[in-house]
C-alpha positions as CSV (number, residue, x, y, z in Angstrom):
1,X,73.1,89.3,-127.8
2,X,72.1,85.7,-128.9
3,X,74.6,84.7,-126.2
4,X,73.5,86.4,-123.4
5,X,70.0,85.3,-123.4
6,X,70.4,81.9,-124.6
7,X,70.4,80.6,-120.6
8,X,67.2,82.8,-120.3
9,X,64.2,81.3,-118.7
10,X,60.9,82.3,-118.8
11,X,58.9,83.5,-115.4
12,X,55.6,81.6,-114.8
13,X,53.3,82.8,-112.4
14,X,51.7,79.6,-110.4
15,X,48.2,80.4,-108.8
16,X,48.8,80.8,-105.1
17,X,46.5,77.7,-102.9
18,X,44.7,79.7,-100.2
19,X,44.5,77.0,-97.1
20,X,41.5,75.9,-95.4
21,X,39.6,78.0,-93.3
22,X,37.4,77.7,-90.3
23,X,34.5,79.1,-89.2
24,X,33.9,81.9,-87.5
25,X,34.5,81.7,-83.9
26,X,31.4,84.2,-83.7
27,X,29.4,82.3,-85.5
28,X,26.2,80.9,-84.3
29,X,26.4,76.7,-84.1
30,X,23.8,74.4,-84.6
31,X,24.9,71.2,-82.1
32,X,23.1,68.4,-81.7
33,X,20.5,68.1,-79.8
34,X,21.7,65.6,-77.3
35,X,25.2,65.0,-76.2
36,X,24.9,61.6,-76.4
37,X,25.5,61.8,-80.0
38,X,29.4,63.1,-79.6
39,X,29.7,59.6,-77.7
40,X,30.6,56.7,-80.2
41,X,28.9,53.5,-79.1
42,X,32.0,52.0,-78.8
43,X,33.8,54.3,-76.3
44,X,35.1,52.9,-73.4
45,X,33.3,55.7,-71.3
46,X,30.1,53.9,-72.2
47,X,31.7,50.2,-70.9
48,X,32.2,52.6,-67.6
49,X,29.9,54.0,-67.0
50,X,27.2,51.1,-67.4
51,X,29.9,49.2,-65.2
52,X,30.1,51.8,-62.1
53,X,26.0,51.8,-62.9
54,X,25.8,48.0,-61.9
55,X,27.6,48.4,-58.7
56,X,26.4,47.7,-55.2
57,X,28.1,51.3,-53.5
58,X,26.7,50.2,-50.0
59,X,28.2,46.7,-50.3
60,X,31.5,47.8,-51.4
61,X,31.7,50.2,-48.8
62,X,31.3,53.7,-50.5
63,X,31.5,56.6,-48.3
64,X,28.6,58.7,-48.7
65,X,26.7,56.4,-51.1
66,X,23.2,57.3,-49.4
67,X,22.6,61.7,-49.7
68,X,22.4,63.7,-46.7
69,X,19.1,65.1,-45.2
70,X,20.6,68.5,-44.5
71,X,23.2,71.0,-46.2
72,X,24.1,71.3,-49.6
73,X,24.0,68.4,-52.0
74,X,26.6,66.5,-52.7
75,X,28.3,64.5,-55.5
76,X,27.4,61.3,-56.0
77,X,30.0,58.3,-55.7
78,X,28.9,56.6,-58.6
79,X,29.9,60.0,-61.1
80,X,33.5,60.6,-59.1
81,X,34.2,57.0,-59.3
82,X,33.3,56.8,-63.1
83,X,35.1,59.9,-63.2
84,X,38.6,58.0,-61.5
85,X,38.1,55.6,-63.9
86,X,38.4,57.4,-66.8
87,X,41.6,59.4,-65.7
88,X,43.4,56.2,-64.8
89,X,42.3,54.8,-68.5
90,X,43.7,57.9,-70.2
91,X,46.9,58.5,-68.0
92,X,44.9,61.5,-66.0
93,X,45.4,61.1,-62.4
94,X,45.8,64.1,-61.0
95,X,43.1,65.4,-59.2
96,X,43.9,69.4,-60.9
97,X,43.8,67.7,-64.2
98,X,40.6,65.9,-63.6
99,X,38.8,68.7,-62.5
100,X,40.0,70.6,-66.2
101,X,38.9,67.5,-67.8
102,X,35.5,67.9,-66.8
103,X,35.3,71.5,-68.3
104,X,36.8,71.0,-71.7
105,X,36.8,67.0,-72.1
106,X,33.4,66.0,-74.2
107,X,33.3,62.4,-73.1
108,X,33.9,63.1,-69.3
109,X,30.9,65.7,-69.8
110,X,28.4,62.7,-71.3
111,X,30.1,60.9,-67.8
112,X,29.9,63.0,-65.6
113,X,26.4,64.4,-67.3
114,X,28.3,67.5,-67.1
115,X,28.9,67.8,-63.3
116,X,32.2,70.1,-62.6
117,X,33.6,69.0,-58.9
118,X,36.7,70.4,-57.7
119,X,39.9,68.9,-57.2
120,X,39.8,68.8,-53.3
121,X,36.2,66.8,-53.6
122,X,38.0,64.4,-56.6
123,X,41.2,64.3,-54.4
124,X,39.0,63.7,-51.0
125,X,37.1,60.9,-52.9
126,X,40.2,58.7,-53.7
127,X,41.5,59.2,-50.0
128,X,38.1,58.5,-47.8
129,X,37.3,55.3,-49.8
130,X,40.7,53.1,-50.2
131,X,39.3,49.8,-49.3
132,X,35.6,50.4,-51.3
133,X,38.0,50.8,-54.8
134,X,39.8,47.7,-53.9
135,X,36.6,45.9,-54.0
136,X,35.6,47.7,-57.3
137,X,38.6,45.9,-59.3
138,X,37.6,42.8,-57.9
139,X,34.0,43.5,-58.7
140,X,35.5,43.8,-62.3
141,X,36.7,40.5,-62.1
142,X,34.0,38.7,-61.1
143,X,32.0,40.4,-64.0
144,X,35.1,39.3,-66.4
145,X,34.6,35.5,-64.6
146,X,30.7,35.5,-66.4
147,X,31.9,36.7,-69.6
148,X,35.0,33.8,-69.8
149,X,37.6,36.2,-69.8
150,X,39.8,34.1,-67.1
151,X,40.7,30.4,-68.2
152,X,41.1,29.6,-64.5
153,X,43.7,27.3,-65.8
154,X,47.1,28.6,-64.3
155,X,48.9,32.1,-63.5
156,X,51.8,33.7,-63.7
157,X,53.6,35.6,-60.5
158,X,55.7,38.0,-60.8
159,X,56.3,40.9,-59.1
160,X,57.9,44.6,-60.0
161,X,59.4,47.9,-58.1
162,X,56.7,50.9,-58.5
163,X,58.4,54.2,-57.0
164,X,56.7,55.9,-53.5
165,X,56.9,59.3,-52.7
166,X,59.6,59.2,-51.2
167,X,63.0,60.3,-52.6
168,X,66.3,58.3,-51.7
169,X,67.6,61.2,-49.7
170,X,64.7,60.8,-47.4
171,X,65.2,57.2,-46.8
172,X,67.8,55.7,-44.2
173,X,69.5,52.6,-43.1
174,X,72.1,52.5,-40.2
175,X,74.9,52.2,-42.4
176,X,73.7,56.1,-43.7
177,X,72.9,57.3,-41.0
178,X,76.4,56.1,-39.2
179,X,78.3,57.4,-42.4
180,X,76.6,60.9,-42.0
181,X,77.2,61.0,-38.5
182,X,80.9,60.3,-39.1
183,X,81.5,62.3,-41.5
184,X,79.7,65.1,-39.3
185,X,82.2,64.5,-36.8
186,X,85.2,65.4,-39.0
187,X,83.3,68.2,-39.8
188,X,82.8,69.5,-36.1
189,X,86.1,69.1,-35.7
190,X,87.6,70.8,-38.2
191,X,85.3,73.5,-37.5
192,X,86.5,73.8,-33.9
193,X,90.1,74.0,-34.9
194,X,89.4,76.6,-37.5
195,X,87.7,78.8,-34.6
196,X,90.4,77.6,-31.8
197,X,93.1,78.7,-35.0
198,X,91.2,81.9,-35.9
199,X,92.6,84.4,-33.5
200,X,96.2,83.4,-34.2
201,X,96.1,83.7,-38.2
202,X,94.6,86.7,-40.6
203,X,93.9,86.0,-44.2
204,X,90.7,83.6,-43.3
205,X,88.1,82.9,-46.3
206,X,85.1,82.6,-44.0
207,X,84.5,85.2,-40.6
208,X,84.3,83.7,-37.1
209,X,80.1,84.1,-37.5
210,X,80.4,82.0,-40.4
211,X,82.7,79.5,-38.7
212,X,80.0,79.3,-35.7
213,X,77.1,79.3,-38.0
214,X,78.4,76.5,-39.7
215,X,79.9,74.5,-36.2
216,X,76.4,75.0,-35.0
217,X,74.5,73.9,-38.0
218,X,77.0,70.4,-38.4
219,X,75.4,69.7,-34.4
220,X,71.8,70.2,-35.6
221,X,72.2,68.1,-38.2
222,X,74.3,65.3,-35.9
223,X,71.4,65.8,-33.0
224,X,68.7,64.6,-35.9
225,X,70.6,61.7,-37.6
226,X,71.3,60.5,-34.1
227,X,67.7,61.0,-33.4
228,X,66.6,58.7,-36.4
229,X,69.6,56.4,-35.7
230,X,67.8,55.4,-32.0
231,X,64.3,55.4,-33.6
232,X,65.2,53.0,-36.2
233,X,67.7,50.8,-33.7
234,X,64.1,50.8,-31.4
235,X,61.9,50.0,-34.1
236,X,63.8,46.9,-35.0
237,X,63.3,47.9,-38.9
238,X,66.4,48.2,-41.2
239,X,65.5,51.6,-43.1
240,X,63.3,53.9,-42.8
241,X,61.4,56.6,-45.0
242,X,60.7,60.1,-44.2
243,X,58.1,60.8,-46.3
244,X,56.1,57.5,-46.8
245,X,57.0,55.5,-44.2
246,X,56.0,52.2,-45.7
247,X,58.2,52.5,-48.7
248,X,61.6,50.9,-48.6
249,X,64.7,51.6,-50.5
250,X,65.2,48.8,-53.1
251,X,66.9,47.7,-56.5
252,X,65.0,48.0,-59.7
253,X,65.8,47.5,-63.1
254,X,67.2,51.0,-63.6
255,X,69.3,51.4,-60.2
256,X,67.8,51.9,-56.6
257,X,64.5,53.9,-55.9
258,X,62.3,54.2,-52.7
259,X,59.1,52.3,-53.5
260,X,56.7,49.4,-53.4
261,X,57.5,45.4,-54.5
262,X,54.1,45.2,-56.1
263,X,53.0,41.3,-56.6
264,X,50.8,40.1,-59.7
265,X,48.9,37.3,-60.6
266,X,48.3,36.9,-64.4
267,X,45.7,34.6,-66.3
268,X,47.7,32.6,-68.3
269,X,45.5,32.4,-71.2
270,X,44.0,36.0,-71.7
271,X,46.9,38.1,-69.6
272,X,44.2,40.0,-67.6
273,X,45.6,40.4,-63.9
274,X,43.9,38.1,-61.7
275,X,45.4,40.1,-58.3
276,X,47.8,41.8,-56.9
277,X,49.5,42.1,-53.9
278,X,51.4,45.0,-52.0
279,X,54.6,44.4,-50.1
280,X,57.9,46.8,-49.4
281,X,59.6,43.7,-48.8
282,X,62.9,44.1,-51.2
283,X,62.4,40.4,-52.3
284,X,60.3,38.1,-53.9
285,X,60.9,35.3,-51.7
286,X,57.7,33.4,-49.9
287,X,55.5,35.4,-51.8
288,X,53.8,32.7,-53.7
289,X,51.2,31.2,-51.4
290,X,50.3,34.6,-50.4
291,X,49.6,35.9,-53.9
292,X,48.0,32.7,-54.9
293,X,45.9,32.1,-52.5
294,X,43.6,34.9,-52.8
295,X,43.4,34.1,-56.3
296,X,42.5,30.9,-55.8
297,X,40.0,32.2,-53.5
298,X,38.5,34.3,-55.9
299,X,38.4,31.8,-58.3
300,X,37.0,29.7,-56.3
301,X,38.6,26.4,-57.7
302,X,40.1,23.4,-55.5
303,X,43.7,23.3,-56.8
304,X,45.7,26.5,-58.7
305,X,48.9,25.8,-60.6
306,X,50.9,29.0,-60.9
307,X,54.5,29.6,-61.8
308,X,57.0,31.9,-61.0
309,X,60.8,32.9,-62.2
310,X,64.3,31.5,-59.8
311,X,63.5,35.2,-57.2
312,X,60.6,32.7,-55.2
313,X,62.8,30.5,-54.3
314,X,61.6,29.0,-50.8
315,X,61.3,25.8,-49.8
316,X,59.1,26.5,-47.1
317,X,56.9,28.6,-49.0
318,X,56.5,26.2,-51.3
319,X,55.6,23.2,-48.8
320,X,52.8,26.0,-47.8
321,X,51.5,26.5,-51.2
322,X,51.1,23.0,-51.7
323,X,49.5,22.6,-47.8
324,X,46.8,25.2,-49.1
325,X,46.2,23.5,-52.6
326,X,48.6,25.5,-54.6
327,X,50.9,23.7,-57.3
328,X,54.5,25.6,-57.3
329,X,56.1,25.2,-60.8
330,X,59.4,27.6,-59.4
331,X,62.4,27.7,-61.8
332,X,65.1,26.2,-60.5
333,X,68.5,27.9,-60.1
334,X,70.3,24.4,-61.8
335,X,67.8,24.6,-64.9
336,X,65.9,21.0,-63.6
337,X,62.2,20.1,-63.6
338,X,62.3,18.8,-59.9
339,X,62.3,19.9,-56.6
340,X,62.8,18.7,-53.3
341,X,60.2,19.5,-50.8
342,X,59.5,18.7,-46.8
343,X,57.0,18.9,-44.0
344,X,57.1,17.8,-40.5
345,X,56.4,14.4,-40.1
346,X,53.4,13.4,-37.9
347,X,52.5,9.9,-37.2
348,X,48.3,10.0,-38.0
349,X,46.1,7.2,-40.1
350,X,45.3,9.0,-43.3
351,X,41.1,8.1,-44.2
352,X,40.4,7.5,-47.7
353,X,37.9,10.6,-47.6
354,X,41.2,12.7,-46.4
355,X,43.1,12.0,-49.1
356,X,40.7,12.0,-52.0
357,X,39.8,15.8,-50.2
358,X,41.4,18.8,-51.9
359,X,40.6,21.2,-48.6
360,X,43.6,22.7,-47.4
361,X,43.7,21.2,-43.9
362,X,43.2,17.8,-45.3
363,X,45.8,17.9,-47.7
364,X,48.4,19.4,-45.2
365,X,47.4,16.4,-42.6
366,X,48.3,14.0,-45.7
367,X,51.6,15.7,-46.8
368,X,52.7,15.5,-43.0
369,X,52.2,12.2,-42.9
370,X,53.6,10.5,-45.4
371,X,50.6,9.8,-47.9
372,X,50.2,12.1,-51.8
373,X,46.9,13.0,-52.1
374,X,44.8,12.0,-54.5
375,X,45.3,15.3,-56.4
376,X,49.0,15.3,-56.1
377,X,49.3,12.1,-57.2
378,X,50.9,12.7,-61.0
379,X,53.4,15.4,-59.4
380,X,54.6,14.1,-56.2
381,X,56.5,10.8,-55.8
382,X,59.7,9.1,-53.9
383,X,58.3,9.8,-51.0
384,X,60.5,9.0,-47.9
385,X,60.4,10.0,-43.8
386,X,63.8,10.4,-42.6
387,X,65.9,12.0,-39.3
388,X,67.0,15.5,-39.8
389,X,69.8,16.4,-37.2
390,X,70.1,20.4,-36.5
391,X,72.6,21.9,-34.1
392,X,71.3,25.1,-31.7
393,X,74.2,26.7,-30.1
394,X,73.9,27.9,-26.5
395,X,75.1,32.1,-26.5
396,X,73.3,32.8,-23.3
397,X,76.5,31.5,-21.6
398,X,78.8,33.7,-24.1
399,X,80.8,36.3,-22.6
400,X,80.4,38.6,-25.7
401,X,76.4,39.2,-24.1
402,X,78.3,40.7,-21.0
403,X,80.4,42.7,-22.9
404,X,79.6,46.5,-23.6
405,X,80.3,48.5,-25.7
406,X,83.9,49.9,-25.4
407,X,85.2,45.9,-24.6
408,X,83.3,44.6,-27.7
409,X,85.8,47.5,-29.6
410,X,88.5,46.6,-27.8
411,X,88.2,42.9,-28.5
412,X,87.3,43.5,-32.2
413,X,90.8,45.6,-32.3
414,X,92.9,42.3,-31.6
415,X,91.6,41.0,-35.1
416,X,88.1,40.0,-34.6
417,X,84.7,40.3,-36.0
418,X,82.3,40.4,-32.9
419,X,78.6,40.7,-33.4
420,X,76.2,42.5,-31.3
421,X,73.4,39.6,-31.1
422,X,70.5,42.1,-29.1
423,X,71.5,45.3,-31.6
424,X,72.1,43.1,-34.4
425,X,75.5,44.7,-35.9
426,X,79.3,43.5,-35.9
427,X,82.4,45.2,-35.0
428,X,85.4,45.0,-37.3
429,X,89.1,44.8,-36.0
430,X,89.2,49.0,-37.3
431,X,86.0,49.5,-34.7
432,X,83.7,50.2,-37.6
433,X,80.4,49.0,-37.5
434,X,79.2,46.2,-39.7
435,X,75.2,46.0,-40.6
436,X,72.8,43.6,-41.9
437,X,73.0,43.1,-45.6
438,X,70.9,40.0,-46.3
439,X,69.8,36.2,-44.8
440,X,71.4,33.5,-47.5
441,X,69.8,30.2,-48.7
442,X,72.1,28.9,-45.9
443,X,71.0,30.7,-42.9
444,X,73.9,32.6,-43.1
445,X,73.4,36.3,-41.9
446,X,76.2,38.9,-44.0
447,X,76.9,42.0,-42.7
448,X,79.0,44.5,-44.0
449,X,79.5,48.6,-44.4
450,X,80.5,49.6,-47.6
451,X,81.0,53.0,-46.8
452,X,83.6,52.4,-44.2
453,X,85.2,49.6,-45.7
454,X,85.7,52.2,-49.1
455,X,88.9,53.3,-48.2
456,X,89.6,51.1,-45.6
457,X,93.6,49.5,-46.5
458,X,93.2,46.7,-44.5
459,X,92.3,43.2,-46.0
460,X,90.0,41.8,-43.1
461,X,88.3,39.4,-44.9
462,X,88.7,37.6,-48.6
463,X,85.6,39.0,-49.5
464,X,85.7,41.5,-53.0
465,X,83.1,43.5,-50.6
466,X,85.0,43.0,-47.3
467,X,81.8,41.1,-46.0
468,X,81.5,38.4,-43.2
469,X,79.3,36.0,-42.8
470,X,77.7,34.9,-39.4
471,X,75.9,31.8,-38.0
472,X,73.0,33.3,-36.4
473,X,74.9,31.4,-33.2
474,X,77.7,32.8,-33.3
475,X,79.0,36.0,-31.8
476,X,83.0,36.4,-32.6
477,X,84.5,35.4,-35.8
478,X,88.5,35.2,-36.2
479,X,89.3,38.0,-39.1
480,X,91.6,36.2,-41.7
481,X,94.3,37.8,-43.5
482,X,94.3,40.9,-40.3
483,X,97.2,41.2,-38.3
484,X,97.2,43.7,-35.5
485,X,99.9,46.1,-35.0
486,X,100.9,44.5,-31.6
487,X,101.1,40.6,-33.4
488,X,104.5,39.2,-35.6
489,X,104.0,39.3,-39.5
490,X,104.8,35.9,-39.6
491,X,103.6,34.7,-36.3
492,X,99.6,35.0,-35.8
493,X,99.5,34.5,-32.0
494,X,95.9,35.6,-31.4
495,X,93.9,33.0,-29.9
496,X,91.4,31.5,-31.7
497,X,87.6,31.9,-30.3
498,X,86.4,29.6,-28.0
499,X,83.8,26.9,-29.6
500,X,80.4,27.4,-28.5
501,X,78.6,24.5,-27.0
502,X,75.7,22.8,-29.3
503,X,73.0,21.1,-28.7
504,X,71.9,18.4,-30.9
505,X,68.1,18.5,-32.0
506,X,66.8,15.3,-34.0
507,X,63.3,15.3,-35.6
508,X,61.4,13.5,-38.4
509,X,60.8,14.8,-41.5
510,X,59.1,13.5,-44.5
511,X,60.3,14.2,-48.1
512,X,59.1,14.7,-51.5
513,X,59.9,15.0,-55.5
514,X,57.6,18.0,-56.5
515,X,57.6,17.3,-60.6
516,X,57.2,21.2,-62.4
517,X,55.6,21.9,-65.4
518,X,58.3,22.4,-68.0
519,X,56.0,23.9,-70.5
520,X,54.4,26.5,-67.9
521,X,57.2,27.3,-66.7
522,X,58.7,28.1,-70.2
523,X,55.6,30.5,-70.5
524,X,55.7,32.5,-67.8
525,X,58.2,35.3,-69.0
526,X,55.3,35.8,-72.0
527,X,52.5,36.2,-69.4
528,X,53.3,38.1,-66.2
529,X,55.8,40.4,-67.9
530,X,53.0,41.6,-70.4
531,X,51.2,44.2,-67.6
532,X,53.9,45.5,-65.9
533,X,55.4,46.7,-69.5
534,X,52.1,47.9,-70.5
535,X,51.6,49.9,-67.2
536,X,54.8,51.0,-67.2
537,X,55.5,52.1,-70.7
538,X,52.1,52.3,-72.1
539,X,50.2,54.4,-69.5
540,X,52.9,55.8,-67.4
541,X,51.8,54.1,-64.3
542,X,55.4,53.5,-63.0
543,X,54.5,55.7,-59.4
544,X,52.5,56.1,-57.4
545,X,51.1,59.6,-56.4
546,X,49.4,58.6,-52.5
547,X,51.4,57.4,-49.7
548,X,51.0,54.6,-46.9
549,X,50.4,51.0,-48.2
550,X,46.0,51.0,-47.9
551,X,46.3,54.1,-50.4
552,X,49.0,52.9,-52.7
553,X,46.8,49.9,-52.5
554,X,43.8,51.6,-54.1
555,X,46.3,53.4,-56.4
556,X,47.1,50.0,-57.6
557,X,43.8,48.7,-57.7
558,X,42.6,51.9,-60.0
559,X,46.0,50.7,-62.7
560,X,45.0,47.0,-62.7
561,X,41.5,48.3,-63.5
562,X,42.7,50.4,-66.3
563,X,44.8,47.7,-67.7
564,X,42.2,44.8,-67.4
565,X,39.2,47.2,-69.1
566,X,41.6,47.3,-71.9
567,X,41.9,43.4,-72.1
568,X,38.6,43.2,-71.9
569,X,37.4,45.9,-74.8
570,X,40.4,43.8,-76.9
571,X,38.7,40.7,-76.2
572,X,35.3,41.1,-77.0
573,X,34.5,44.7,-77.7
574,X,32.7,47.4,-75.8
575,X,28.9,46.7,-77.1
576,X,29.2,43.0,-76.2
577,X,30.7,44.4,-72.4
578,X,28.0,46.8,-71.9
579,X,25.2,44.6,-73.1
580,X,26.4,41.3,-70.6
581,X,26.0,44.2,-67.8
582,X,22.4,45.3,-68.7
């Protein structure tokens, strides 16, 4: 007995917690009497709305900003744009969502004073006045400007891919289109041998209907491809978009997407965005005078240093910058602090009023000839005029421009590449067509066609890519390492292309040593990588939801808003902000 209850252990019964419980939801409330008293004093609704308070609507070019004699009221301006503001602060920006915000959100209620539009009057607001929210973020500026936010010292450019609406399957080059077309061909044909095989065999998987119903669809298909093939060969573009037109296919960080190259200009001292800049160009090349010059505009200084990573590499974008008082400090592709820059040499007297000036066109008159200004003088030196001998080739007299199309095939089949100069595309010796890729450093214009050249078995060229390179003079290009069918293994009797005749073209040009900022230069990664990563990852503002470059514009102007209210709170706090506007 001992034994079997010496394991034996006593139950104790533990009080059971009831949890908390609320209120009953049919209970009477006593709220307070105003709603102002669910506001903290340090929201940011309260640095936004006494902001959007402050502004000029009639100035900035507000739609709708004085009321209308006759029909039913409507909404005023000042409580959708507060109301914009807010969503694009808090990762709202659909106009559905706004509309719910305003019925169950308490802040947007104290906002909005507890107006309720709909999503077609939110959604209509942010359409009809593009260009007025523009000017709002740069109204924000100015007011930052007062308060010290911007050091006006230097900024950071750099620029970032923000997707369009627009998927990749709606966006074309030539090279697509030709590779759909082709393989629509093969299908077409097959088709047609399948029907011209039907009557002759049983046992077929698909009926004759289905056989013409698919023959018929392949031609619809070919008819539209060929359709967008001659609008974009007309248009002179290389791609084109479908459903926003002003996007462009191009690479980002995590593969290709259809979007926008958005440029940004960063303060270097308090990382607010200084402006922006919207472009579907693929590259950041030659974008540095454009991005700093309105910023140096709105600053309203006389010379702006700004630096940039080795992607704005351009010489002659950086002889512009410095023509329009712009210091370049561009990392250089062999890891050196100098840089070689030119202008065209004209033979004036410099003034000593011109070059103590720090106006644009007086400092591109003293660059051109010969004389640093006064405000250059600690960055450019060894300066020296020399001859600069180019060569233009004549083509007009070319017998590839009389050529058509079949005799351009034909001549390509004998082993050469021969470029199209007016259509802009090269024949290989396989009589595939070769498009556009890029424009190198050089001058150098590579085409190729990846598609084709996939399984292509022929080595044409000693490219890994099977790509060819052509002076933007020359028309036919010997293909290396080709052999026709009709030639000796170990004889190569194709003749080689005739020389072109050049003419020689000798002008002056004067030279300088454009000394960067090593220590700038070493900062920029810290400064104008900070937004993008914090619009991106932070507030989910890595697309844009409007389409057409004036409304992904305003779209843009509404996230560097956002991002530079945020800055600002950080920096000095929502009652200090809200007191400098009253």
């Amino acid at each position: 007995m001992s034994a079997v209850f010496s394991n034996f252990v006593p139950i104790i019964k533990v009080p059971i917690m009831a949890y908390k419980k609320g209120e009953d939801r049919r209970q009477r409330t006593l709220f307070p009497d105003c709603i102002d008293d669910y506001v903290e004093q340090d929201s940011p609704v309260r640095l936004m709305d006494a902001f959007v308070d402050c502004l000029d609507m009639e100035k900035l070019g507000f739609q709708r900003f004085v009321p209308a004699d006759t029909g039913a009221p409507g909404y005023d301006p000042r409580d959708l744009l507060k109301l914009y503001t807010y969503g694009y602060y808090y990762e709202v920006r659909s106009s559905r969502k706004l509309a719910r915000q305003c019925l169950i959100n308490i802040e947007v209620m104290w906002l909005l004073s507890k107006l309720t539009p709909d999503f077609r009057t939110i959604s209509d607001f942010r359409k009809d006045n593009k260009a007025a929210i523009e000017k709002t973020f740069k109204e924000f500026n100015r007011f930052c400007y007062s308060q010290d936010l911007f050091s006006k010292s230097y900024v950071s450019i750099d620029g970032s891919k923000f997707k369009a609406v627009n998927a990749k399957d709606r966006n074309f080059t030539l090279n697509k289109l030709d590779d759909r077309i082709a393989r629509l061909d093969q299908h077409i044909a097959h088709y047609m041998d399948e029907l011209d095989a039907y009557d002759a065999e049983e046992g077929r998987k698909l009926s004759k209907e289905d056989l013409e119903h698919k023959l018929e669809n392949c031609k619809e298909r070919k008819e539209l491809y060929e359709g967008y093939r001659e609008q974009l060969e007309q248009s002179g573009e290389k791609q084109m978009s479908l459903t926003d037109p002003d996007s462009r296919l191009m690479k980002a960080n995590e593969g290709f997407c259809v979007g926008y190259n958005t440029q940004m200009a960063v303060d270097a001292e308090s990382h607010m965005i200084a402006g922006f800049q919207m472009t579907n160009n693929p590259t950041d090349h030659g974008q540095i005078t454009n991005v700093a010059g309105d910023v140096k505009q709105e600053y309203g200084v006389d010379i702006l240093e700004a630096t940039a990573d080795k992607g704005y590499e351009s010489p002659e974008d950086h002889a512009n910058a410095l023509a329009s008082g712009i210091v370049p400090n561009v990392i250089q592709r062999n890891g050196g602090c100098t840089e070689e820059v030119k202008f065209d040499y004209h033979d004036v007297e410099i003034t000593d009023e011109q070059k103590a000036s720090t106006k644009p066109e007086d400092l591109k008159t003293c660059l051109e000839a010969g004389v640093v200004p006064d405000a250059y003088k600690d960055i450019l030196t060894d300066v020296k005029v020399v001859e600069e001998k180019t060569y233009v080739a004549d083509i007009a007299d070319s017998d590839v421009l009389k050529m058509t199309d079949a005799e351009m095939k034909a001549k390509a089949a004998e082993g050469y590449f021969v470029r199209a100069a007016e259509r802009n595309f090269v024949y290989c010796p396989q009589g595939q067509m070769l498009r556009q890729k890029s424009i190198k450093r050089n001058g150098m214009i590579r085409y190729c066609n990846k598609l084709a050249c996939k399984h292509c078995k022929n080595r044409c060229t000693t490219a890994d890519f099977k790509e060819v390179d052509f002076n933007k003079d020359k028309l036919i290009i010997l293909a290396r390492g080709y052999k026709p069918q009709a030639s000796d293994d170990s004889d190569d009797e194709r003749p080689k292309p005739p020389r072109q005749k050049r003419a020689t073209v000798v002008k002056k040009v004067v030279k300088y040593v454009l000394h960067l900022d090593e220590k700038k230069m070493d900062q920029r990664k810290c400064l104008s990588e900070h937004p993008f990563g914090t619009l991106k990852r932070s507030l989910g503002q890595y697309y844009f939801l409007l389409r057409g470059f004036v409304k992904v514009t305003a779209e843009m102007a509404l996230f560097c808003l956002s991002y530079n209210m945020r800055r600002a709170i950080n920096l000095k706090g929502v009652p200090a902000l809200v007191a400098a506007l009253r």
